[in-house]
N, C-alpha and C positions, 0 to 999 in steps of 0.2 A: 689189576692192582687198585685199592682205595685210593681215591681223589683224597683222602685222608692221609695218606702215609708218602713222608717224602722222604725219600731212600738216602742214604750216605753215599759222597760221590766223592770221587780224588780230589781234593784241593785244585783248586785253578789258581793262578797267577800272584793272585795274592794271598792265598792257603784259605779259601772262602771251599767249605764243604757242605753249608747247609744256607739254604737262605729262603726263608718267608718273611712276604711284606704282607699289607694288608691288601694288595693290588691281586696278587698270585693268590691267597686263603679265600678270598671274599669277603672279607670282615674290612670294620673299621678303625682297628686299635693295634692290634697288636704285631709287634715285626717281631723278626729274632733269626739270627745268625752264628755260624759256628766258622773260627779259623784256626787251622793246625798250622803253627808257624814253627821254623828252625832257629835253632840259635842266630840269634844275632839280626833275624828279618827284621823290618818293619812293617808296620800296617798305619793308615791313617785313612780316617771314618773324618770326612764332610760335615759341614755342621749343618743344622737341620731344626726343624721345627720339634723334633721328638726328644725328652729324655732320654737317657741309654744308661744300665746301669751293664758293666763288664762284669763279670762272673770268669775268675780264672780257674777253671775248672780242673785244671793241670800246669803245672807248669810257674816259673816267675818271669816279670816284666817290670818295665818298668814306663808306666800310663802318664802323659802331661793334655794339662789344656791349658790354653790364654790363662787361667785363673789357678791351676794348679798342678803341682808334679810330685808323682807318687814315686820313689825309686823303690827299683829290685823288690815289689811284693810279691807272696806266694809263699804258700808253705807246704805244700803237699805235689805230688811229680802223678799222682793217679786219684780219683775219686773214690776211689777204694780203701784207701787209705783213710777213710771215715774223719778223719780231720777236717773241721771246719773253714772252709775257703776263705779267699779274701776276696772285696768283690770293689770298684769305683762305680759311685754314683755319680752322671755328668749331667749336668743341667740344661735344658735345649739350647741350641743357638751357639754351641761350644764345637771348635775343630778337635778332635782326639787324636792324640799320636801313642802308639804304643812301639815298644822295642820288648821284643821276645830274648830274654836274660838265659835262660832253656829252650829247648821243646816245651813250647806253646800248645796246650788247648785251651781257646778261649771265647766264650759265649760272647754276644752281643745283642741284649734285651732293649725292645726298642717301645715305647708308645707317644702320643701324642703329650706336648710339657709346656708348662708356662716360663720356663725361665727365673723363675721366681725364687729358687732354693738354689743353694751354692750348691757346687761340686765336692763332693765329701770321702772321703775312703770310708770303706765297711769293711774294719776288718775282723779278726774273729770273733774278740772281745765285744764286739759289737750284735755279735749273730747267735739269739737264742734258738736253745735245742731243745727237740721234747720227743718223746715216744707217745706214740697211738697204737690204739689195739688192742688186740687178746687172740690169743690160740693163735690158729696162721692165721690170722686178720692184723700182724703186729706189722708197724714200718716205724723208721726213725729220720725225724725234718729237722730241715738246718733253715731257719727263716730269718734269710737273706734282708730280705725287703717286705716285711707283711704292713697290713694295714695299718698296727698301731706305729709304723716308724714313716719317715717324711717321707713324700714323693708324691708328686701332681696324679697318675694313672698307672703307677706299672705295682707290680706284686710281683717278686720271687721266690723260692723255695727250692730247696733238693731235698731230694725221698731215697731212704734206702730201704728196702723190701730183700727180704734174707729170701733163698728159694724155697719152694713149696709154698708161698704166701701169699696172696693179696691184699693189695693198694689202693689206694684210692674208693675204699671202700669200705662199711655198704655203699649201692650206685648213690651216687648224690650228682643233682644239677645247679647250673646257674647261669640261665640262658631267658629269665623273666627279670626286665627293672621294675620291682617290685618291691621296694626296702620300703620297711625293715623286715619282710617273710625271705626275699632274692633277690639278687642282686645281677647284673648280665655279667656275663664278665668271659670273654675269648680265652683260650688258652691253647698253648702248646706244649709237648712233653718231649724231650731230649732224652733220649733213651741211652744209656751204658749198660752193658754187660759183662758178667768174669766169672768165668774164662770167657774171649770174647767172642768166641766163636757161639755163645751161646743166643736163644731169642726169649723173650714173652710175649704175652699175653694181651691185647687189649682192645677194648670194645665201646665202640661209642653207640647211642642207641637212645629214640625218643619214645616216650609214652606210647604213640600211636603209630611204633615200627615206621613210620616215613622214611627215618633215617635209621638204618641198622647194618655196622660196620664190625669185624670180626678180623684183626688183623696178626699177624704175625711180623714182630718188631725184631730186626735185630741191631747189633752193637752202632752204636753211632745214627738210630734212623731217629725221624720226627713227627709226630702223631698231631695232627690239628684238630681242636676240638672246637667246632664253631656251637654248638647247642648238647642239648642230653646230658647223660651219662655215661661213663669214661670208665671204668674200674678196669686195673690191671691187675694180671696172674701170673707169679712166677714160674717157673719148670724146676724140677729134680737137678740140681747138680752148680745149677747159675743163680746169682746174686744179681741183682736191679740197683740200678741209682738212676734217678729223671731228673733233669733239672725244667720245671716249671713255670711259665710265665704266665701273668693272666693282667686283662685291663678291660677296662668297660668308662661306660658312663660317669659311674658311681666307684671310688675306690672304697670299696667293701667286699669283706670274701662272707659271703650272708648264699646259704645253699639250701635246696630241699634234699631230701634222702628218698629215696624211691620206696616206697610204701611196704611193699613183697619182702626187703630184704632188710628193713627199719630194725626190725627183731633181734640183729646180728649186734645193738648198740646196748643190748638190754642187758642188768644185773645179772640174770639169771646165766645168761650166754659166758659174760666174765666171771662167773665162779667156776661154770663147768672148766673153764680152760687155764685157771691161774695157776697152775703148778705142770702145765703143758712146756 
């Protein structure tokens, strides 16, 4: 199996089913965690040098810290449900306590934070949406956390990718600090599936095949992407959602496109397929 792909596993003790730090990836930046909680649990996240933005990915709660208390957010019980999340921004140096109001799924996006921005909720009204693409190269983002909104290193996003389609694509990188052509920037992909038994597609891969990874992702797995190019591909029958994290250096999402497949971005490609 890829040192790339880190499997979905039973919740333990405290409904923790996914967990990379920057100690386990090899990287510098980026954590990120996933906990399926029951009605009524609680979870509490240590305070720490790193921002953390929560992403309720399913589920409501209700999120406090020393500086703020969020009740009963959430509006959606599945990510499928294509409604836009709610998500809390916490500022480093803050204890988090959460109480799971439902069945909890609930991300926890971690990077390096100066403490310097309050602790804020994102809620939906907050979180612009856009469509990318053409033909099956279409997906639809919910940008959680993007560059032009506050936050010391972290960027989020969720992707939904209809089946038969690809993501994250043409291949594009950002694994040179290089601004304003690239930016570095780490990242992980949380992968959902529906029906859930269902997998995709995705591949991580440098210029000069060093690193050349071919994985088969399924519901609830996590893809780390330390350098290259990433694009994912759906299958016949199953629907994708990923929720994304990415940090670096520089908070900038500034990426190259892979040369070969640039062509896929061109006029001529989005006429062929505008009434596809």
């Amino acid at each position: 199996m890829s040192r790339l792909l880190s499997k979905y596993a039973k919740a333990d003790r405290q409904g923790r089913t996914q967990s990379i730090t920057p100690e386990s990836a090899g990287w510098g930046y980026v954590g990120f965690e996933v906990y399926e909680l029951e009605k009524g649990q609680h979870l509490e996240l240590p305070a720490s040098a790193n921002e953390v933005c929560l992403v309720l990915v399913a589920g409501h709660a209700s999120v406090t810290t020393p500086s703020a208390c969020f009740e009963n957010i959430g509006d959606r019980m599945s990510p499928f449900e294509r409604k836009k999340p709610y998500a809390v921004y916490v500022t480093a140096g803050e204890l988090i306590k959460v109480v799971a109001n439902t069945a909890l799924e609930l991300a926890v996006c971690q990077a390096p934070g100066s403490g310097r921005l309050p602790t804020r909720l994102i809620a939906p009204n907050d979180i612009d949406a856009e469509h990318r693409g053409n033909g099956n190269n279409q997906r639809y983002v919910h940008n959680i956390l993007p560059d032009y909104k506050e936050a010391d290193s972290l960027l989020v996003v969720e992707v939904y990718t209809d089946e038969g389609c690809t993501s994250s694509y043409p291949s594009h990188k950002h694994d040179q600090d290089a601004a304003p052509s690239e930016t570095y920037l780490e990242e992980t992909y949380y992968h959902r599936l529906n029906p859930e038994q269902g997998f995709c597609m995705q591949r991580v891969y440098t210029d000069d095949r060093e690193l050349d990874e071919c994985m088969a992702v399924y519901n609830k797995d996590v893809v780390q992407v330390p350098k290259g190019y990433h694009p994912v591909a759906t299958i016949a029958g199953y629907d994708s959602y990923y929720l994304n994290v990415m940090a670096g250096p520089t908070r900038k999402w500034l990426f190259t496109w892979e040369p070969d497949h640039d062509w896929i971005n061109s006029d001529d490609y989005a006429k062929k397929h505008v009434n596809r």
